[in-house]
C-alpha positions as CSV (number, residue, x, y, z in Angstrom):
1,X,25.7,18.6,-10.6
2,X,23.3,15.6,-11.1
3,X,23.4,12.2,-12.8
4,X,20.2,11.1,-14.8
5,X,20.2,7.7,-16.2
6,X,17.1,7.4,-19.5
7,X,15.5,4.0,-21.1
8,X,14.5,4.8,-24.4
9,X,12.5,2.6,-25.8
10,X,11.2,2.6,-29.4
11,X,12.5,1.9,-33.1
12,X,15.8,3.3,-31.5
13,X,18.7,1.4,-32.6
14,X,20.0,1.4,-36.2
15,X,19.0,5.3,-36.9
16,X,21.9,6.9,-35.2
17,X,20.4,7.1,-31.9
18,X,24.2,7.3,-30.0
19,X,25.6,9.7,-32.3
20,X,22.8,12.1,-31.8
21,X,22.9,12.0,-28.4
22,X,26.5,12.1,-27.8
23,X,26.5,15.4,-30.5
24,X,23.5,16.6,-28.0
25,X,24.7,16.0,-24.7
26,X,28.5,17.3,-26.4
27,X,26.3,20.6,-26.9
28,X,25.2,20.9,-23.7
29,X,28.1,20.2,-21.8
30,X,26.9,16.8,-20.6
31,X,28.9,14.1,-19.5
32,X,28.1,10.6,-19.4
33,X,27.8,8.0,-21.9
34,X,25.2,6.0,-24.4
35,X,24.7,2.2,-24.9
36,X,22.1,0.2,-26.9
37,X,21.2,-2.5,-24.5
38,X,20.4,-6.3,-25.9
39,X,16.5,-5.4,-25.3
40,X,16.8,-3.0,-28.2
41,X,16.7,0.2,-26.0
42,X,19.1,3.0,-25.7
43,X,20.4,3.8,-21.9
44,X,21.8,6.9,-21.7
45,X,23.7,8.2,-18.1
46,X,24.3,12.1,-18.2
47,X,25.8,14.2,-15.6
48,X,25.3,18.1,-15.2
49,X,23.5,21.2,-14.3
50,X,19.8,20.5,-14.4
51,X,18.3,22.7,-16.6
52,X,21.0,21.3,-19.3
53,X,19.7,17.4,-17.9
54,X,16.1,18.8,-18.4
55,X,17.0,19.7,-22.1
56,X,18.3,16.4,-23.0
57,X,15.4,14.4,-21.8
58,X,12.9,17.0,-24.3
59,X,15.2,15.7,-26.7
60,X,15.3,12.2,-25.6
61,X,11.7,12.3,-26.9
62,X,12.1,12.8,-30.2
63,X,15.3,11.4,-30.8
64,X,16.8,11.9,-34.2
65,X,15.0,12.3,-37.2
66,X,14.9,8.6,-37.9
67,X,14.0,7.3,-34.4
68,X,10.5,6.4,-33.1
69,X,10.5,6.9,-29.6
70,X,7.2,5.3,-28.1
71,X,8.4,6.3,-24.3
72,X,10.9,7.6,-21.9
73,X,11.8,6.2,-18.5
74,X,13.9,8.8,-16.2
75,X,15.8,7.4,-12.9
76,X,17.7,9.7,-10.6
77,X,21.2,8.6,-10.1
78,X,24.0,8.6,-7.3
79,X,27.1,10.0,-9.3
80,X,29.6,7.9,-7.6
81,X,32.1,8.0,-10.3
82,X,32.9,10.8,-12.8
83,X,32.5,10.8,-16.7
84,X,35.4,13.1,-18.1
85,X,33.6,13.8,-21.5
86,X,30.3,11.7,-23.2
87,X,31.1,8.6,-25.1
88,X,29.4,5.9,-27.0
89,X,29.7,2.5,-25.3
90,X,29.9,-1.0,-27.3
């Protein structure tokens, strides 16, 4: 089990950035949670099995279909709490 914590940074907020993720990372078992942050990126703090972490970040990407993602940043994280399921935070 690892913890993953994404930037997203792009026309990301006001498309439905959140709710695609959470649906996503709800798909792949993740667990964790996604924010918009006052610098108009998304943060996004997953926990899981690698290869299902490596899927999320693909999709991190793209985003949905209305997001512009201009660039990813990816940070290895100590999990030193535990996420029961993947929320959106306000």
């Amino acid at each position: 089990m690892s913890r993953i914590k994404i930037t997203v940074y792009g026309r990301v907020q006001g498309v439905g950035f959140r709710y695609h993720t959470r649906r996503k990372a709800q798909v792949l078992n993740l667990t964790g949670y996604v924010m918009n942050k006052p610098d108009h990126t998304v943060e996004i703090v997953a926990d899981g099995p690698d290869e299902q972490l490596k899927e999320l970040i693909e999709w991190t990407k793209t985003g949905p279909e209305r997001a512009s993602v201009s660039r990813i940043e990816v940070e290895d994280c100590l999990p030193i709490n535990r996420f029961d399921e993947f929320v959106v935070e306000y």
